[in-house]
VOFITI-5723 format. One record per residue (C-alpha): x, y, z. Coordinates in nm, 3 decimals. Example, Ala and Ser with C-alpha at 12.3 -4.5 7.8 and 13.67 -1.06 7.14 Angstrom:
2
<rec><u>1.230</u><v>-0.450</v><w>0.780</w></rec>
<rec><u>1.367</u><v>-0.106</v><w>0.714</w></rec>
This chain:
67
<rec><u>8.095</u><v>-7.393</v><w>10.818</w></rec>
<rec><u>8.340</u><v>-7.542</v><w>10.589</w></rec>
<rec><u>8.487</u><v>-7.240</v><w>10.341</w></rec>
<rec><u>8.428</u><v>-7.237</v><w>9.975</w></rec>
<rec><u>8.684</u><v>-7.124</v><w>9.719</w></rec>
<rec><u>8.878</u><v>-7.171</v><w>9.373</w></rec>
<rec><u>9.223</u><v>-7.194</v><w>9.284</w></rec>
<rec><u>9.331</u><v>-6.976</v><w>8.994</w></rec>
<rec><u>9.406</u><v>-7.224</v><w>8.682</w></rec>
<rec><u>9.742</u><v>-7.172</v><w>8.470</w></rec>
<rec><u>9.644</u><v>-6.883</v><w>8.197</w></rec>
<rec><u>9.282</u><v>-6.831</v><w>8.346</w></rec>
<rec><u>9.167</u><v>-6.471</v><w>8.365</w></rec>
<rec><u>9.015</u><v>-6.282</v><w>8.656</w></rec>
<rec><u>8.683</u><v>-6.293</v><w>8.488</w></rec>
<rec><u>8.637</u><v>-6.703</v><w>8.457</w></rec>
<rec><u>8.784</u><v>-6.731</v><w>8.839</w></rec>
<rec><u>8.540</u><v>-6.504</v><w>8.957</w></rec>
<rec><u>8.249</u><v>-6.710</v><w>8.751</w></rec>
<rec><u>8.399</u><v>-7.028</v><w>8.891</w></rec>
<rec><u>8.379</u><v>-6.886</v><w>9.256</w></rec>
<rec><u>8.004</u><v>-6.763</v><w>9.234</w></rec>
<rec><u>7.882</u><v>-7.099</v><w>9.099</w></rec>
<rec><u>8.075</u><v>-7.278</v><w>9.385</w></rec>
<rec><u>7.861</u><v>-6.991</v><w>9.623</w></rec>
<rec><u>7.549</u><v>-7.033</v><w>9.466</w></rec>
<rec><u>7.617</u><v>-7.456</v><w>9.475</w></rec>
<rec><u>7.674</u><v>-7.469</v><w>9.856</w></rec>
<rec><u>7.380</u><v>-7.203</v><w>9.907</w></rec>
<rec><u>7.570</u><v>-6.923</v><w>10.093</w></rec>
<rec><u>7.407</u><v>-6.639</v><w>9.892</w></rec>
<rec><u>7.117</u><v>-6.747</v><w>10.018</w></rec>
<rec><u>7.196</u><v>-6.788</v><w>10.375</w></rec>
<rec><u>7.362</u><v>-6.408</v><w>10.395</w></rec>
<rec><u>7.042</u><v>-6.280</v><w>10.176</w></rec>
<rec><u>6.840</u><v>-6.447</v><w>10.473</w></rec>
<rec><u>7.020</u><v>-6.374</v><w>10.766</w></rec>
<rec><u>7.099</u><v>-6.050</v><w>10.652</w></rec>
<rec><u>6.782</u><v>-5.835</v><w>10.867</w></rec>
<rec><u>6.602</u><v>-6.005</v><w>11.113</w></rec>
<rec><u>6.276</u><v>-6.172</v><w>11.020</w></rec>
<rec><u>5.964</u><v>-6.210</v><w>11.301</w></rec>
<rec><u>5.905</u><v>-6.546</v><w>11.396</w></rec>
<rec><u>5.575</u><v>-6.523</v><w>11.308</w></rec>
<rec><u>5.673</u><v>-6.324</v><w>10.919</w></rec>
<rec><u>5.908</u><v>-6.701</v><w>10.899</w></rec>
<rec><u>5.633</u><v>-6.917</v><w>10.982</w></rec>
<rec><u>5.399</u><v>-6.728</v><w>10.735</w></rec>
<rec><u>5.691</u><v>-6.734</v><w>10.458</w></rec>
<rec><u>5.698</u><v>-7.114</v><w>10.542</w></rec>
<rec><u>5.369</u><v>-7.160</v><w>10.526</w></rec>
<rec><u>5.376</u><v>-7.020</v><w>10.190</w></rec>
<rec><u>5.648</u><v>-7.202</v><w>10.043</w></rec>
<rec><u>5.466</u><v>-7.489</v><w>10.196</w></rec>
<rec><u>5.120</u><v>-7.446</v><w>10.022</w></rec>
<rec><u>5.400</u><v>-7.337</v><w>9.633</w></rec>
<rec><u>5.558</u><v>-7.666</v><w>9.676</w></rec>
<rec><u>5.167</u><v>-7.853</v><w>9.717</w></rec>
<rec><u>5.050</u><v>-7.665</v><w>9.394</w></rec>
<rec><u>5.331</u><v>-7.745</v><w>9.199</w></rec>
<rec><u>5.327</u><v>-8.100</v><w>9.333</w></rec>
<rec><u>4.926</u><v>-8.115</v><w>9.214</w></rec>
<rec><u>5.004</u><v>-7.938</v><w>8.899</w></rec>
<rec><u>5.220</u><v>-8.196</v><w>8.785</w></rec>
<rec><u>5.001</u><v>-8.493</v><w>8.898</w></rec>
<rec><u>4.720</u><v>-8.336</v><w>8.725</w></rec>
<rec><u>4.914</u><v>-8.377</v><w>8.377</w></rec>
C-alpha cells in the first residue's frame, strides 16, 4: 500500500497542511479501511452488512428510476 502524504507549501500554516493531508486520507479511503479493520467483524455480521448495502444501493437505484 502505496503511502499518502503532503508537502508543507512556502508560508502555509499547520492548520491548512493538516486539512490538505485528511482530504488526501479520506480521497484514497484509508479512514475507512482502519475504521473497518479496526475490531474483527463475523463473517456472517459482513455478509449481512453486505447484504444490506446491497438491497441501499437497489432502493436508491429504483428511487431514481422511479422519478
Amino acid at each position: 500500500m502505496p503511502v499518502s502524504g503532503v508537502r508543507l507549501r512556502e508560508g502555509e500554516s499547520f492548520d491548512s497542511l493538516l486539512k490538505r493531508f485528511r482530504k488526501v486520507l479520506a480521497k484514497d479511503g484509508i479512514l475507512q479501511e482502519v475504521k473497518r479493520t479496526q475490531f474483527y467483524e463475523k463473517p456472517s455480521e459482513k455478509r449481512k452488512k453486505e447484504l444490506m448495502a446491497a438491497r441501499r444501493r437497489l432502493l436508491r437505484k429504483l428511487k431514481r428510476m422511479e422519478e
